[in-house]
C-alpha positions as CSV (number, residue, x, y, z in Angstrom):
1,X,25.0,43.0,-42.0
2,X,23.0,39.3,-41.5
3,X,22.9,37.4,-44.6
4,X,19.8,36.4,-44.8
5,X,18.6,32.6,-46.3
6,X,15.7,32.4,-49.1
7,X,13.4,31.4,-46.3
8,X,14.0,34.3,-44.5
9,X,13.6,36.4,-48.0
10,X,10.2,34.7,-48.5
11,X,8.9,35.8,-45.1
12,X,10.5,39.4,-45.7
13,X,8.6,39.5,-48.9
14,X,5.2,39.0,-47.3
15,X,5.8,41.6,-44.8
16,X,6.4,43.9,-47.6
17,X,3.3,43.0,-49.9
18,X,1.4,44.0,-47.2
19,X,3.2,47.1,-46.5
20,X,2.7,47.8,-50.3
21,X,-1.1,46.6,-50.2
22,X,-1.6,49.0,-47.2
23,X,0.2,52.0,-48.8
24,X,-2.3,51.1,-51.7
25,X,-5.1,51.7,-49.5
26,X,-3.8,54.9,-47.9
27,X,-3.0,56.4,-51.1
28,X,-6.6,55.8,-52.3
29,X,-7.9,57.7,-49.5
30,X,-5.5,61.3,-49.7
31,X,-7.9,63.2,-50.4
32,X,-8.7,66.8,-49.9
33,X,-11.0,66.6,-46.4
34,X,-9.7,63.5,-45.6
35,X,-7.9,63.7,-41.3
36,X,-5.0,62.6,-41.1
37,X,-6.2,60.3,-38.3
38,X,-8.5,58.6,-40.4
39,X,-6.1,57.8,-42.7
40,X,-4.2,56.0,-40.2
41,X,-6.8,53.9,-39.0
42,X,-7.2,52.6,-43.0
43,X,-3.6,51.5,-42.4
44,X,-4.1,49.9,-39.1
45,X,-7.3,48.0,-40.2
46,X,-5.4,46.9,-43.5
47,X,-1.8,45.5,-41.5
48,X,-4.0,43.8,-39.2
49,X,-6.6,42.2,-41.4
50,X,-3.3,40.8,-43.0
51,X,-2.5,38.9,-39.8
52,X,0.5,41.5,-39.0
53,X,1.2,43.9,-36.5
54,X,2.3,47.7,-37.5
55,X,6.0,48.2,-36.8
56,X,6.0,52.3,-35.8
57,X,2.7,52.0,-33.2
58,X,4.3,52.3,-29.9
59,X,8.3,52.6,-31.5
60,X,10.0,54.2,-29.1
61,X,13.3,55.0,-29.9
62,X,16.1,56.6,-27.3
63,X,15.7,60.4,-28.3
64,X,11.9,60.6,-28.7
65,X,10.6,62.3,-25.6
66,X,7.2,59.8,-25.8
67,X,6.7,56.4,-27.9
68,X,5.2,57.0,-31.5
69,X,1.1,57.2,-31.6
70,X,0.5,56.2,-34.7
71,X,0.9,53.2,-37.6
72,X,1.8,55.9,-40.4
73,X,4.0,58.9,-40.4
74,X,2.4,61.2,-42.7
75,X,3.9,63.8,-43.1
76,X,2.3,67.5,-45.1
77,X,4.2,69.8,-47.1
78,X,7.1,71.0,-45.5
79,X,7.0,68.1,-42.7
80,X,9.7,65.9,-43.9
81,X,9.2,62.7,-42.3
82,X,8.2,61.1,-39.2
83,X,4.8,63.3,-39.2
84,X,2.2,62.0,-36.4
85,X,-1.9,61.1,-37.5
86,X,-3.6,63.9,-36.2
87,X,-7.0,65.2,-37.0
88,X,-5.6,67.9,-39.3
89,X,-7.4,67.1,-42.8
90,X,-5.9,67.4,-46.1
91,X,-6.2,69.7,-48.1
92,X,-6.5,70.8,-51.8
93,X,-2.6,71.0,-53.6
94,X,-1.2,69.3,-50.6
95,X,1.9,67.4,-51.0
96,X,1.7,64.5,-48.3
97,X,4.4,61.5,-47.8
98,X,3.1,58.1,-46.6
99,X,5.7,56.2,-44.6
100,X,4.4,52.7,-43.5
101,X,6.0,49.6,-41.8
102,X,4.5,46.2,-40.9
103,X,6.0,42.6,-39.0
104,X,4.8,39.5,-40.1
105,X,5.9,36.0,-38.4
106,X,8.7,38.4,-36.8
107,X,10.4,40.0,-40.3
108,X,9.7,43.8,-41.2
109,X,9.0,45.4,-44.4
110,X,9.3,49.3,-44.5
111,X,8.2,51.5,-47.8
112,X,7.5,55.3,-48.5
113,X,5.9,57.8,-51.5
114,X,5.0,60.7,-51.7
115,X,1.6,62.0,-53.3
116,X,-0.3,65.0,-54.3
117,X,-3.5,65.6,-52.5
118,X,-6.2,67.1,-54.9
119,X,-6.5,68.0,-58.5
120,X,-4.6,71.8,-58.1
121,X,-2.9,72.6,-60.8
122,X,-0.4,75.4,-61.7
123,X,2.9,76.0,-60.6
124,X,3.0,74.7,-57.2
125,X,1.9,71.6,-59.0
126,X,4.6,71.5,-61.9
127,X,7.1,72.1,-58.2
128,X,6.4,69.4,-56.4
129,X,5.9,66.7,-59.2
130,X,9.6,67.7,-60.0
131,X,10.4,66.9,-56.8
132,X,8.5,63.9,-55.9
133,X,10.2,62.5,-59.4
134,X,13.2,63.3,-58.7
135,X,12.8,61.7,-55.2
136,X,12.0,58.5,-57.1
137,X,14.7,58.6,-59.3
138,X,17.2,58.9,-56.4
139,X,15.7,55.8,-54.9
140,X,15.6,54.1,-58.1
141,X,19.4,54.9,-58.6
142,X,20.3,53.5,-55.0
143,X,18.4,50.2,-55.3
144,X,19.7,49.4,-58.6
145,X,24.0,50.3,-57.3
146,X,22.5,47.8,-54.4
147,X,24.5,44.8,-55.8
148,X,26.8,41.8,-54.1
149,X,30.2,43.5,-54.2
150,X,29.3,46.8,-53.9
151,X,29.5,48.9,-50.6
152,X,26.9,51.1,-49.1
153,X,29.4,54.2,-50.7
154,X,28.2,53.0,-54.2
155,X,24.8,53.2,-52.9
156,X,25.1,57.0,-51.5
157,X,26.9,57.9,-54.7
158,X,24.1,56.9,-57.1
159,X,21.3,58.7,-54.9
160,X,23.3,61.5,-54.4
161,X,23.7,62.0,-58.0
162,X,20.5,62.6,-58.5
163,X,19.8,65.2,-56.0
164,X,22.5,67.3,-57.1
165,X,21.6,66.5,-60.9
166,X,18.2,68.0,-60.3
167,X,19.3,70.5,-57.5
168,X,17.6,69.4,-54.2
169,X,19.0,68.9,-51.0
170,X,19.3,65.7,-48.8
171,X,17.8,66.0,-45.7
172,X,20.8,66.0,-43.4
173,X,22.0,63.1,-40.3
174,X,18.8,61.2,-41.9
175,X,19.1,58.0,-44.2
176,X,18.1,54.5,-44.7
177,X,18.8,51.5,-42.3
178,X,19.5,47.8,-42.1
179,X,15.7,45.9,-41.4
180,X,14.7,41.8,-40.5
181,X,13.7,40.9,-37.3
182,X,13.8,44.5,-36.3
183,X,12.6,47.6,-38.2
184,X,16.1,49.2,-37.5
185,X,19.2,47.2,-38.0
186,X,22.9,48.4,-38.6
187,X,24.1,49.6,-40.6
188,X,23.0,53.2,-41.7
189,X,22.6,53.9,-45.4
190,X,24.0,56.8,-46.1
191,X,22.0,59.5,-49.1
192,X,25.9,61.1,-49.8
193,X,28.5,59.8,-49.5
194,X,30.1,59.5,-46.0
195,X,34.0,58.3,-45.4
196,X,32.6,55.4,-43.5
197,X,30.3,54.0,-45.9
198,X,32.8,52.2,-47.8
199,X,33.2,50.1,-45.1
200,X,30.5,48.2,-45.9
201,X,30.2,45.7,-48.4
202,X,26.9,44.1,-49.3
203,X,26.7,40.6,-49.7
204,X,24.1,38.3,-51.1
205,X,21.1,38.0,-48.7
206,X,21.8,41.5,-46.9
207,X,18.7,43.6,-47.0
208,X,18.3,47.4,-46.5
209,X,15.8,50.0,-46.3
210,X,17.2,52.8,-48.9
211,X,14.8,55.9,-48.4
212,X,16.4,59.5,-49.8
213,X,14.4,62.3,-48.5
214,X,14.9,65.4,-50.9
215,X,14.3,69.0,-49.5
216,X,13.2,71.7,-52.3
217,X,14.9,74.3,-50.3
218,X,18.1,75.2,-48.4
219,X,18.1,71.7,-46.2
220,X,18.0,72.3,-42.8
221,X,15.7,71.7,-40.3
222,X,14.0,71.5,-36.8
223,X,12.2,69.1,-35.1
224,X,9.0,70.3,-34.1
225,X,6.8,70.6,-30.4
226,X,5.8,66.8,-30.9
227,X,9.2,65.5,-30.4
228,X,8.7,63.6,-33.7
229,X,7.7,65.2,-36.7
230,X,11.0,67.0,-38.7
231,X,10.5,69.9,-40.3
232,X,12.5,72.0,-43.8
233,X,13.4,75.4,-41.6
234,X,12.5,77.9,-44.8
235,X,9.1,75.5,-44.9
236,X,9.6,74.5,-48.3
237,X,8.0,71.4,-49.6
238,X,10.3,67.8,-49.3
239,X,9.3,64.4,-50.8
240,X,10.2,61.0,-49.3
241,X,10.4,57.8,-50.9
242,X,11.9,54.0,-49.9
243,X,11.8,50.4,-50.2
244,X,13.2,47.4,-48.6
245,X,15.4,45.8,-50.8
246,X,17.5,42.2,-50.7
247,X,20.8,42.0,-52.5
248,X,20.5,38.5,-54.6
249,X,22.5,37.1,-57.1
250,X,20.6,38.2,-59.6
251,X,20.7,41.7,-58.4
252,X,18.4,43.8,-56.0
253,X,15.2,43.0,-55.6
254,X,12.5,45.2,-54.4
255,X,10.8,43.3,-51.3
256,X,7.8,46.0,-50.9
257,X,6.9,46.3,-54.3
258,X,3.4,46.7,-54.9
């Protein structure tokens, strides 16, 4: 992983506020009526009035069978991540993750959450506020084990002990990612532990993306018609949550904080 200098950190941490400022804005706007689309173009009006550029518009990675449309995956219910803008609005009880990324002067900052859409109350409700807490509290858990002289297995471990503490799955061959001067960087941060994750030691300066993505139901999935979007096969509700993080002396710190 590239150490990176306090220079470097500095101009990480402006890409972030803006990443946080825009997720602001987004969030603001989730409400029941609102397209999908428009919400988008919120985000694409706020990264760019910032003097950025959005990171996903365009991303085209190896196995997507066309480049990404949008600047936000939003993703509904039992969408996972990697949703597309479309002109589906929201509706009332909704549950609706907000994943955004933005480059400024070349460095990328990548954060997620998950809100509810409306003022439905009930059980649904009580449901998915457990789960979009718990989601926070996994990603809480792996940013604070993210410490110089700890390994990416530490990291895993304390996410993972949340999900199986409050009795969600992990979305499965999905997990955080090493971020700078390119949105995705090596390595891949594990949500449970894996045997190679060990391998992996962070030092001061590395940064990461930690992002646990919690299924309500059984945790496996499909990806849908659009080539993009991934979807919770029994279409249960999921939450997603991240932040890019550096690893400092004094501990981690939270580059897309709002």
């Amino acid at each position: 992983m590239p150490v990176r200098t306090a220079a470097e950190l500095d101009a990480m941490r402006e890409a972030g506020r803006i990443v946080a400022r825009t997720l602001q804005a987004v969030r603001a706007a989730a409400v029941p009526g609102a397209r999908l689309r428009d919400l988008d173009e919120i985000a694409q009006t706020c990264i760019r009035e910032a003097g950025a550029l959005p990171s996903f518009l365009g991303y085209a990675p190896s196995w997507a069978p066309t480049p990404f449309n949008g600047v936000l995956c939003l993703s509904v219910n039992e969408v996972v991540v990697h949703g597309r803008p479309t002109g589906r609005r929201l509706d009332d009880g909704d549950l609706l993750s907000i994943d955004c990324g933005a480059v400024a002067d070349g460095w990328h900052g990548d954060s997620a959450l998950t809100v509810h859409v409306g003022e439905r109350a009930g059980h649904v409700w009580e449901a998915d506020d457990r789960l979009v807490r718990a989601t926070e509290e996994a990603l809480a858990a792996g940013i604070a084990a993210a410490r110089p002289g700890a390994t990416l297995l530490d990291v895993a471990r304390a996410v993972d002990e949340v999900a199986v503490r409050h009795g969600y799955a992990h979305l499965p061959d999905h997990g955080g990612h090493g971020i700078g001067r390119s949105m995705h960087e090596a390595p891949f941060v594990p949500n449970r532990p894996t045997p190679n994750a060990a391998q992996h030691r962070l030092r001061v300066g590395n940064t990461l993306a930690i992002e646990p993505m919690l299924l309500s139901g059984e945790g496996r999935y499909r990806t849908a018609k659009d080539g993009w979007s991934v979807v919770a096969l029994d279409k249960k509700r999921a939450a997603h949550a991240e932040h890019t993080v550096a690893v400092t002396a004094d501990g981690p710190v939270v580059l897309t904080a709002p």
